[in-house]
C-alpha angles and dihedrals in degrees: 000000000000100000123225094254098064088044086052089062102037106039102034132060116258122216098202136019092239105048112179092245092214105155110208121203097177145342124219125173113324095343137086114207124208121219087260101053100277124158136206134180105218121236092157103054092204083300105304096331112099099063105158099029134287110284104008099196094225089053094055088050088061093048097048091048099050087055091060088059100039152297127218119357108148157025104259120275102031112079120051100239116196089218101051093039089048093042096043088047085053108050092041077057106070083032130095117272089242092071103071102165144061132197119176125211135181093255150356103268086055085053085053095050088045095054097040077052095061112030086056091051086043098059100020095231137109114217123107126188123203139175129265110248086013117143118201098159143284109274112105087271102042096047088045080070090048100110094206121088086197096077094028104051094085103048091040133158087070120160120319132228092053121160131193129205126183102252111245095016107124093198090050077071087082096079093066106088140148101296090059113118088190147340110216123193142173103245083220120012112239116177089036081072100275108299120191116204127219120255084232093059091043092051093049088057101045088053100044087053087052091062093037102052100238138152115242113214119179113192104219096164084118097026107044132085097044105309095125088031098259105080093239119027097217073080091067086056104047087239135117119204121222089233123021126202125222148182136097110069084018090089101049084237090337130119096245125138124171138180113208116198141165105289096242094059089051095044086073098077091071101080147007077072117018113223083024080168132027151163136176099211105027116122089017108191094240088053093044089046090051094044096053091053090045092049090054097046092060087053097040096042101046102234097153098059088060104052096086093056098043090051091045088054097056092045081053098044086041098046094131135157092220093041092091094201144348104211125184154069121262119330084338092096138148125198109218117221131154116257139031085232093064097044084060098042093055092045086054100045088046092051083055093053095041105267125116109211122155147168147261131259093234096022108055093158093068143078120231113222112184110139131182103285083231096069113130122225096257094048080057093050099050087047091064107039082055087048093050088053087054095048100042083048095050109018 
């Protein structure tokens, strides 16, 4: 019998020429399980995705009851869906009263063309400024904002008008005038190796696109939903974006993205023309169910209120002298080492001992470590002492 593995590699498209070949049976909690009764605690949570665990019960409760009402039955914006109205109400909720509408996507890179759609009918203008190192997603769009030539070069042309700042450099600021649509950033930068920015720098920004005119987009589809310990890290900076972006941790384990915007600047996309932005599945109801659920487990259960300590307790367990850097805010964390070659050496090793660590696009010398919100002390624990292994073994 031909095995999964060797239909994984022949039937579906492969991204890279070295996938990582873990078969995964199930996922429970904070843990993955292979077919033959592996086990792996999970530090990567399907990359920002499995805030609040894989397989929240409750979650699964919402799920199971929106497929007993219906599934699909629209393009978005026409029929009035329980689970897109209730969700949308929700999340404007806990957000600031500037923010006034939702529209909900598959993903987070259709989040990122929306809001580069809007902010340029908007203004008017076409200019659009990114970050260096940023990563906002692969679609044309999405990859124009990359920062880094490297992954744009073959599909080029992409879009034009692109400008790039240094992230955190408050100077860099200057490029952003008049004749600037929008400046989106990552509120924190995640592929570049997990980067946090100064309040200063944020502030700055937020400022210099005031007196501009420009539209603020912060791109939260690593950061939101608790992952720093605020649910949204604009909070951290005193700060509050015109659009926000938004996936990942936002479905609970469902494909769901959104971008969430003044009124007034989505407002844009009904009419000259009509229909200006559209989707067939996004904000599909069983997303929108489980996202709601998600979204009130992380309220009901605390979570937030955990994520410092928790954070606090892997800088203690990793404090390491060949460990270069810990970098981060909350359970969003990278481990610094030298060489690529290590990094890989110490994810390997800790695959072999039952841990999932991994990398960055634009930071291959360093570790991810992004783990459910939900991992107990002594899951953490037993992460590091596995990773120091690792580290005293490779390093």
């Amino acid at each position: 019998m031909i095995s999964n593995r060797e239909l994984f590699l022949n039937n579906t498209a492969q991204t890279s020429s070295s996938p990582r070949l873990f078969e995964i049976a199930k996922a429970e909690g904070v843990y993955l399980y292979g077919p033959h009764g592996e086990r792996y605690l999970d530090l990567v949570s399907g990359f920002n995705v499995s805030n609040i665990g894989h397989r929240h019960p409750k979650v699964l409760a919402a799920i199971q009851q929106q497929l007993e009402k219906y599934l699909h039955v629209t393009v978005y914006g026409e029929f009035i869906q329980a689970p897109q109205v209730q969700f949308a109400t929700e999340l404007l909720s806990i957000l600031p009263s500037s923010f006034g509408s939702v529209y909900f996507t598959n993903s987070g890179a259709e989040a990122v063309e929306g809001s580069m759609k809007i902010a340029k009918k908007y203004t008017g203008r076409r200019q659009i400024i990114a970050a260096e190192k940023a990563y906002h997603g692969s679609t044309q769009g999405a990859l124009s904002l990359i920062g880094n030539p490297a992954y744009q070069e073959a599909y080029a042309p992409l879009l034009p008008e692109i400008e790039f700042i240094q992230f955190n450099n408050v100077r860099s600021l200057d490029s952003i005038t008049n004749q600037t649509a929008a400046v989106i950033v990552e509120a924190i930068q995640g592929e570049a190796g997990v980067r946090v920015p100064s309040t200063t720098f944020m502030q700055d920004l937020r400022r210099k696109c005031d007196e501009t005119g420009a539209i603020l987009i912060f791109d939260e589809i690593q950061t939101g939903f608790g992952r720093t310990g605020k649910m949204f890290a604009f909070e951290h900076f005193g700060i509050v974006p015109d659009v926000l972006m938004l996936a990942k941790g936002i479905g609970g384990g469902m494909p769901l993205g959104a971008f969430v915007a003044r009124k007034e600047i989505m407002d844009v996309i009904k009419d000259n023309p009509m229909l200006g932005h559209i989707t067939t599945f996004g904000g599909h109801p069983v997303s929108c169910a489980a996202a709601l659920t998600s979204l009130q487990v992380i309220q009901n259960e605390n979570l937030l209120a955990t994520v410092d300590t928790k954070a606090a307790l892997f800088r203690k367990e990793l404090n390491h002298p060949k460990i270069k850097e810990i970098r981060g805010m909350g359970l969003m964390m990278c481990l610094q080492l030298e060489t690529f070659e290590q990094v890989y050496q110490v994810s390997t090793f800790c695959a072999a001992h039952g841990l999932m660590v991994d990398w960055y696009l634009h930071c291959e010398t360093a570790l991810r470590i992004a783990p459910p919100l939900t991992i107990s002390e002594a899951e953490i624990k037993h992460a590091c002492e596995i990773i120091r292994r690792g580290i005293e073994k490779f390093v």
